[in-house]
C-alpha positions in Angstrom: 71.1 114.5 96.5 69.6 114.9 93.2 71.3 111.8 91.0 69.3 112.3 87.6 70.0 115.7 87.8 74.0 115.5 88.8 74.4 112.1 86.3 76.2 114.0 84.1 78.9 115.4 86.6 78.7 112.2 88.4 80.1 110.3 84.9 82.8 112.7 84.4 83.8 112.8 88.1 84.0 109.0 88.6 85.8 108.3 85.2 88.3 110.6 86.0 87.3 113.5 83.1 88.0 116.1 85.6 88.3 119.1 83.5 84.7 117.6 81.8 83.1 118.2 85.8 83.8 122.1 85.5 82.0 122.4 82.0 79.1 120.1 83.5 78.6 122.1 86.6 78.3 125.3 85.0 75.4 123.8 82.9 73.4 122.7 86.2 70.6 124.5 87.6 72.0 127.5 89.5 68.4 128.4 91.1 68.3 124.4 92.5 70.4 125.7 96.0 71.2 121.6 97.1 71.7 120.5 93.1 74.5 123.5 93.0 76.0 122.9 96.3 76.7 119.2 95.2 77.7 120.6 91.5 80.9 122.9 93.8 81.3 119.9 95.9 81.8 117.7 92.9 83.9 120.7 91.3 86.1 121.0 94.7 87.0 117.2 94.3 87.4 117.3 91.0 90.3 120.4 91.7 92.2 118.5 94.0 92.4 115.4 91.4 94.1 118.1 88.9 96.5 120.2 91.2 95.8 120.2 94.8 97.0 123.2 95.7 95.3 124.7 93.6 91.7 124.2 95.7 90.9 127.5 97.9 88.3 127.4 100.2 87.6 129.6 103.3 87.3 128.8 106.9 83.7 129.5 106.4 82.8 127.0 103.6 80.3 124.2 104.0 81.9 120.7 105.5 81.6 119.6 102.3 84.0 121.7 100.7 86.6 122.0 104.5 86.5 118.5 103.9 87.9 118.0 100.5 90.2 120.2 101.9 91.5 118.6 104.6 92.1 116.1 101.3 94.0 118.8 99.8 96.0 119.8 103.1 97.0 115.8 103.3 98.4 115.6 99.3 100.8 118.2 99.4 101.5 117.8 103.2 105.3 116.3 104.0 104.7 112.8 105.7 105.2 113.8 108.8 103.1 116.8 108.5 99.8 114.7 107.7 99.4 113.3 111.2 97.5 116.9 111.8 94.9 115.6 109.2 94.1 111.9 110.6 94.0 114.2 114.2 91.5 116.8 112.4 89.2 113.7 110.3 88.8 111.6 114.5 87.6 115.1 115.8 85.1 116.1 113.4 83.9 112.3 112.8 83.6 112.4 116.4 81.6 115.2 116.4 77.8 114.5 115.7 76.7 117.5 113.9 79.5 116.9 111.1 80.1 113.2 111.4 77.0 112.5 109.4 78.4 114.6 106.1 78.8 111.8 103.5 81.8 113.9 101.9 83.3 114.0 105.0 82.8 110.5 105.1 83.7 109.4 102.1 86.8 111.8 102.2 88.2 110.4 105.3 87.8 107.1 104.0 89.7 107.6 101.1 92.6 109.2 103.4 92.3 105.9 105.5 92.8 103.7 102.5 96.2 106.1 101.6 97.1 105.5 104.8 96.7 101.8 104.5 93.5 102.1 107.5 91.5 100.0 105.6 89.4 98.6 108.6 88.9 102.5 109.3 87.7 103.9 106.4 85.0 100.4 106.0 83.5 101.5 109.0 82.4 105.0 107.8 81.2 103.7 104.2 79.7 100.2 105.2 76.6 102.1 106.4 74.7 102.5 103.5 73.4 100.3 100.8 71.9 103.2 98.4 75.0 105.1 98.5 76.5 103.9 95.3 79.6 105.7 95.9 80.1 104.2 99.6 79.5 100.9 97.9 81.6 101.5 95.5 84.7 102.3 98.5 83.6 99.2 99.8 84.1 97.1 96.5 87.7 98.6 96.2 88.1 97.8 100.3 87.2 93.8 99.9 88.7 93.8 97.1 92.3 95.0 98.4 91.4 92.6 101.9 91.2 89.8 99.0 87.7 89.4 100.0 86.0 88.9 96.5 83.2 87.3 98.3 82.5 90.8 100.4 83.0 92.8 97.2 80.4 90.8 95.2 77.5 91.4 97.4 78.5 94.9 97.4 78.2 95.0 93.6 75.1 93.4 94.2 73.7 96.1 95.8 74.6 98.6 93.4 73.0 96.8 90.5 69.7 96.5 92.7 70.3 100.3 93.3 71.3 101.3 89.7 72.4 98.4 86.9 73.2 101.0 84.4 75.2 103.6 86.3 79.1 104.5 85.7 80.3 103.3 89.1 78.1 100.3 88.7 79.9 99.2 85.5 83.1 100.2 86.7 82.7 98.0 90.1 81.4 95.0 88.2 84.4 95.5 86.1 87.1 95.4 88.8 85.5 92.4 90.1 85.0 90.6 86.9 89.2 91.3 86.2 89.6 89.8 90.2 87.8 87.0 89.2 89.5 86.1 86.5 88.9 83.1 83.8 85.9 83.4 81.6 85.3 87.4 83.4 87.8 88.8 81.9 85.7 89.0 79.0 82.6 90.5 80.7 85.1 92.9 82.2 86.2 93.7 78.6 82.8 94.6 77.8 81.9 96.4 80.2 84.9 98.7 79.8 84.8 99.1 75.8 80.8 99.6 76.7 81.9 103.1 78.5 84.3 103.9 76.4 81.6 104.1 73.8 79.1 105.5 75.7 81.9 108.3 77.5 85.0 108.1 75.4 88.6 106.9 77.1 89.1 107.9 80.2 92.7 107.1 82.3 90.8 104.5 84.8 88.9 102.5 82.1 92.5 102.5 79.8 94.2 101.5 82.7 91.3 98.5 83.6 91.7 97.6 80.3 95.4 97.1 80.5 94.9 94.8 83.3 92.2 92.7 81.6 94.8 91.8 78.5 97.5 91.6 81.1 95.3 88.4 82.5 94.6 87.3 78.9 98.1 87.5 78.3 97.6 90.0 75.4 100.6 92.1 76.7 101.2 94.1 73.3 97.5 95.4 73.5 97.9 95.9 77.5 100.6 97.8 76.7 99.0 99.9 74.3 96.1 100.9 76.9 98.6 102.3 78.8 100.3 104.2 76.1 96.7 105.6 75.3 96.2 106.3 79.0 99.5 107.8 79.1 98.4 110.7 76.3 95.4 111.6 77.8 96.6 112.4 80.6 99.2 114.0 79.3 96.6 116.1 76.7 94.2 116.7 79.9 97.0 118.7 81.6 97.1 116.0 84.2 99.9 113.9 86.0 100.8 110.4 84.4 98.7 108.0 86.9 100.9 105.6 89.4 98.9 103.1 87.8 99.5 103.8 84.3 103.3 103.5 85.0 103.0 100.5 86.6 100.8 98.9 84.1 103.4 99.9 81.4 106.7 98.4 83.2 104.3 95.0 83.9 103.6 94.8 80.4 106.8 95.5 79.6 108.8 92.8 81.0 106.5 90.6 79.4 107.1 91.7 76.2 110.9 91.1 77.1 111.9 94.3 75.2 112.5 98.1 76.4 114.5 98.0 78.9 116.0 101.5 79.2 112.1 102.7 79.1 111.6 100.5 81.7 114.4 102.3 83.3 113.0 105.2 82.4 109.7 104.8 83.5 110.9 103.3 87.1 112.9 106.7 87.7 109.2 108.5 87.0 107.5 106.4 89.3 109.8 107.1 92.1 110.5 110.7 91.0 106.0 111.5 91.3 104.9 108.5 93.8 108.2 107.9 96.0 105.4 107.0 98.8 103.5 104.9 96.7 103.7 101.3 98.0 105.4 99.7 95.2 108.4 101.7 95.6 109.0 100.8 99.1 108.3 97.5 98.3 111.1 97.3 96.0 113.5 99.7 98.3 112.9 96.8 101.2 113.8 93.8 98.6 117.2 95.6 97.2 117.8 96.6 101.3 117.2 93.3 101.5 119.0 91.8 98.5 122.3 94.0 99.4 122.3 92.6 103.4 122.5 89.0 102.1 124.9 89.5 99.4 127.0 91.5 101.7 126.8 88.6 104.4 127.2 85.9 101.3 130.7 87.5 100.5 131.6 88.4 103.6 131.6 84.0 103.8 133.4 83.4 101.0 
């Protein structure tokens, strides 16, 4: 893959300025065959991020693009239905001719992490230290095992491989804000330093949010999230899971807005009903309503 020349739709894909990658693919170099077929690749992902079912690609396509629709098939899949996916990812991984696509690779993986496989989807990005987005998977995989340790030699490797790349300042970010203490500064930094050099984008907002969360700055936090919650909205995109969450933590630390918090809990579980922070909270009122029943039932 040519980096330098695919920078620009690299930038805009991994910040999350999806309908940016469309403009910056069409200015690439149509007569460069491999630099356009990672521009539609790029373009294909980018798709799925805005509407899913919006992506068509025929059976014939590259495994580039089959892959990031086999993404596609599992997002707008019922639960039950996206068993047929995981079944389709083992055969082609198993497969050597198609098991060596990094898409594919890094596709699967990011189903695997959805589907809570986190040992999985390590094993298909922990195989390459000049891949800075496998690196990058790996960051957010050590960093959800709680093993900051793992995830710092990973961003290690991406500074040796590029100190001045998006993903690199965005990794270096995330661990900075798990870090914590005196990091959340550098963190801080790093962010404001591509909002400068890109504009605001909804990851870096919501990063942001959770640095002044961990400073304890919950006004600002929350005002990242209202920011992030307008460009989104102005981009044509859905309101992030994150962004949501973000705004009810910051919140209930402000003590104040109740009925938004209301409000904002009913769009969470209205867009994400699978996400894991509403079945964490279904299992605690289950929970909470079996001992209460059992306490009264005492009395």
């Amino acid at each position: 893959m040519d980096s330098d020349a695919l920078r620009s739709v690299r930038n805009a894909f991994y910040l999350a300025l999806y309908q940016n990658v469309q403009k910056e693919v069409a200015q690439l170099d149509q007569n460069n065959q491999t630099v356009r077929g990672w521009g539609d690749v790029y373009a294909a992902r980018a798709q799925v991020c805005l509407n899913p079912a919006a992506l068509q690609a025929s059976e014939s396509a590259a495994t580039p693009i089959q892959a990031v629709k086999q993404l596609t098939t599992y997002l707008t899949a019922a639960p039950d239905n996206r068993e047929l996916v995981l079944d389709t990812l083992k055969e082609w991984l198993s497969t050597p001719e198609l098991a060596s696509d990094v898409t594919l690779q890094l596709v699967a993986a990011h189903i695997y992490m959805l589907e809570g496989m986190n040992k999985e989807a390590l094993k298909l990005v922990s195989n390459d230290a000049e891949n800075l987005e496998k690196l990058a998977v790996c960051v957010a995989i050590y960093l959800r095992m709680d093993r900051v340790d793992l995830a710092s030699k990973s961003v290690k490797c991406m500074h040796d491989v590029d100190d001045d790349d998006t993903l690199t300042q965005l990794c270096a970010a995330w661990l900075a804000i798990r870090t914590g203490g005196d990091r959340l500064n550098e963190a801080a930094f790093l962010l404001q330093e591509l909002i400068e050099k890109f504009g605001p984008s909804v990851p870096v907002l919501n990063a942001l949010a959770v640095c002044s969360l961990h400073q304890r700055q919950y006004a600002q936090a929350f005002q990242h999230t209202k920011s992030a919650r307008e460009l989104a909205i102005k981009s044509g995109q859905k309101v992030s899971a994150e962004t949501l969450l973000n705004s009810i933590v910051a919140l209930q630390h402000l003590r104040r807005g109740v009925d938004i918090i209301e409000k904002i809990t009913l769009e969470l579980r209205k867009n994400y009903p699978d996400h894991p922070w509403i079945q964490q909270q279904a299992d605690m009122e289950e929970k909470f309503d079996k001992y209460a029943t059992t306490f009264k039932n005492k009395q």
